[in-house]
C-alpha positions as CSV (number, residue, x, y, z in Angstrom):
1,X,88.7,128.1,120.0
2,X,90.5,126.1,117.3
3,X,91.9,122.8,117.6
4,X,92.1,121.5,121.3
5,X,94.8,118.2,121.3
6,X,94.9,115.7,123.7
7,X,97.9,113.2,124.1
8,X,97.4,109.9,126.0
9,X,100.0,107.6,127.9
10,X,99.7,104.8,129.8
11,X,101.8,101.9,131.3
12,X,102.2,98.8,129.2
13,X,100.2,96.7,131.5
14,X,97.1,97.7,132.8
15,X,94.9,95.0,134.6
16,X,91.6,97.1,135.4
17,X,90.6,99.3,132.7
18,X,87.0,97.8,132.1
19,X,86.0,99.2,135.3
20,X,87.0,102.6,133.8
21,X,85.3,102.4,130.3
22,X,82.2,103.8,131.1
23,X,83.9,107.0,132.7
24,X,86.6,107.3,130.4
25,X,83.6,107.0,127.0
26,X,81.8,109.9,129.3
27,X,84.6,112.3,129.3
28,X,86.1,111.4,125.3
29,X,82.2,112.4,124.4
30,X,82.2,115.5,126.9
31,X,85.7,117.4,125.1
32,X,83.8,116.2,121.6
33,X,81.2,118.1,122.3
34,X,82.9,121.4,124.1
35,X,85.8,121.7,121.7
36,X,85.5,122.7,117.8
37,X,88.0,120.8,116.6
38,X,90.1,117.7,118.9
39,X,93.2,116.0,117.9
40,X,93.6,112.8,119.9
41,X,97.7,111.7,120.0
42,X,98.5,108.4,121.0
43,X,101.4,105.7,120.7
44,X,100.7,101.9,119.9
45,X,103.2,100.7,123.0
46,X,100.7,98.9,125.5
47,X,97.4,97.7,126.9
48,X,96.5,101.5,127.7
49,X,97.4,102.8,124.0
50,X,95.4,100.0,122.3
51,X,92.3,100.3,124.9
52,X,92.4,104.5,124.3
53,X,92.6,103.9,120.3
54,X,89.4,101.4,120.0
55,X,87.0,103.8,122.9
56,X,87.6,106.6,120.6
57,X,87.5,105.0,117.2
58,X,84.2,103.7,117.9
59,X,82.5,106.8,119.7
60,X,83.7,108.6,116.5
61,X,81.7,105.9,114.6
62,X,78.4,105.6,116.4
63,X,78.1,109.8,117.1
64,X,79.7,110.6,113.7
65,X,81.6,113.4,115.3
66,X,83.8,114.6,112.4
67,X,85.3,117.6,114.8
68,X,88.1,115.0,115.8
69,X,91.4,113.4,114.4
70,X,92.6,110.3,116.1
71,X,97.0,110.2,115.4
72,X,99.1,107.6,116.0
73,X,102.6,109.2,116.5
74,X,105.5,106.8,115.9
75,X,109.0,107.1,117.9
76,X,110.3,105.4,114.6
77,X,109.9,105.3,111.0
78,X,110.6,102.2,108.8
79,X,108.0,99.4,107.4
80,X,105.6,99.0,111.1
81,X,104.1,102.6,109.5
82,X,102.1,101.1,106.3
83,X,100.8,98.2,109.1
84,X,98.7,101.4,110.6
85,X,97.2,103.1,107.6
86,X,93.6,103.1,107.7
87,X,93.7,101.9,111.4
88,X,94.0,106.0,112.1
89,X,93.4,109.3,110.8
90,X,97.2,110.1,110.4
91,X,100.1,109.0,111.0
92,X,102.9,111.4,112.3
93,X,106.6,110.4,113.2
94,X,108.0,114.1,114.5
95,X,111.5,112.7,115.5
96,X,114.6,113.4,113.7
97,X,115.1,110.3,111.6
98,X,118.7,110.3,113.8
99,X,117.5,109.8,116.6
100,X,119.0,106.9,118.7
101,X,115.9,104.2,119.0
102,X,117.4,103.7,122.6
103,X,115.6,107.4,123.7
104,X,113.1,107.5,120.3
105,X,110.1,106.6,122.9
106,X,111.0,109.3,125.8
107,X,111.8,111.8,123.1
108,X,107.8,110.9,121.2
109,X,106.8,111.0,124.6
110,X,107.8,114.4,125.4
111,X,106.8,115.6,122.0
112,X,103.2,114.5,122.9
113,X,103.5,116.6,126.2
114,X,104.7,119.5,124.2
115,X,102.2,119.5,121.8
116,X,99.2,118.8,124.1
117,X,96.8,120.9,125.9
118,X,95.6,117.8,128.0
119,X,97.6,115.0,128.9
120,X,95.2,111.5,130.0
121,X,97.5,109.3,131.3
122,X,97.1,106.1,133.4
123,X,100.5,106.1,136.0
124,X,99.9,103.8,139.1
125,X,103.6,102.8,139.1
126,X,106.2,105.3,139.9
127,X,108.5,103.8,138.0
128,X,108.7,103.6,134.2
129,X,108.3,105.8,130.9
130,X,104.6,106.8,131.5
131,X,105.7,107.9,135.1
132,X,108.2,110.0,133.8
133,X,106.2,111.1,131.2
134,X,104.1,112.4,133.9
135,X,106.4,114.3,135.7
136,X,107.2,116.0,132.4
137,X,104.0,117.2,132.3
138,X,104.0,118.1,135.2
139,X,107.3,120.5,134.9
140,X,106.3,122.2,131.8
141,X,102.4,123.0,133.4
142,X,100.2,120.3,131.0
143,X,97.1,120.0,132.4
144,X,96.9,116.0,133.3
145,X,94.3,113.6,134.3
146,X,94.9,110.4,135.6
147,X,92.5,107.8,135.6
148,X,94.5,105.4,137.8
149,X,93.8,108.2,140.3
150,X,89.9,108.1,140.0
151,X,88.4,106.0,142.5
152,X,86.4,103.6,140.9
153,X,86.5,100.7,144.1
């Protein structure tokens, strides 16, 4: 089996996630427990990113699941990085320190699409860097699910 990883992405905004939490905690708990080892990639740019980060940080406290790593991955270096330690398992920041900040986010992005076998996203807008981080995913075959898809009304 080894490690299974699982990259989320979300718009910046998002106005109805509490009607989701329920579903979302259900599935986070199902890969726990079908997967020997998960590593959970996520980015600290918006409502979606913070929401993901405290459902799994606190289903890994109350099960004690060890089999998981939650990751912040950074499109940037510099001082923000010692702001996140102890708030996740690791910290990674796979860019080339060169890269222009003006793409840094679209390039993290599509290294979290490249290193995922899942990609949980939440695109209603077409429009915007989750969308296109979508359609990434889409081109090089990521399995995706999107949870502003599910219908919850």
């Amino acid at each position: 089996m080894g490690t299974y990883r699982v990259s989320f992405i979300g718009h910046r905004e998002i106005f109805r996630l509490d009607r989701l939490t329920d579903l979302f905690e259900w599935f986070i708990r199902y890969i726990l427990k079908t997967k020997e080892y998960v590593e959970f990639y996520i980015g600290r740019n918006g409502d979606f990113d913070r929401w993901v980060s405290y459902i799994v940080k606190r289903i890994k406290k109350e099960t004690g699941y060890g089999n998981c790593s939650l990751i912040l991955v950074l499109p940037y270096g510099g001082k923000a990085e010692k702001n996140y330690e102890g708030l996740y398992d690791e910290v990674k920041k796979p860019l080339d320190e060169n890269t222009h900040y003006k793409i840094a986010i679209t390039k993290r992005n599509e290294w979290l699409v490249d290193n995922s076998d899942l990609l949980i996203c939440y695109v209603e807008n077409e429009m915007g860097g989750a969308y296109t981080t979508k359609l990434y995913a889409e081109k090089k075959g990521v399995k995706i699910i999107n949870f502003a898809k599910i219908g919850w009304r």
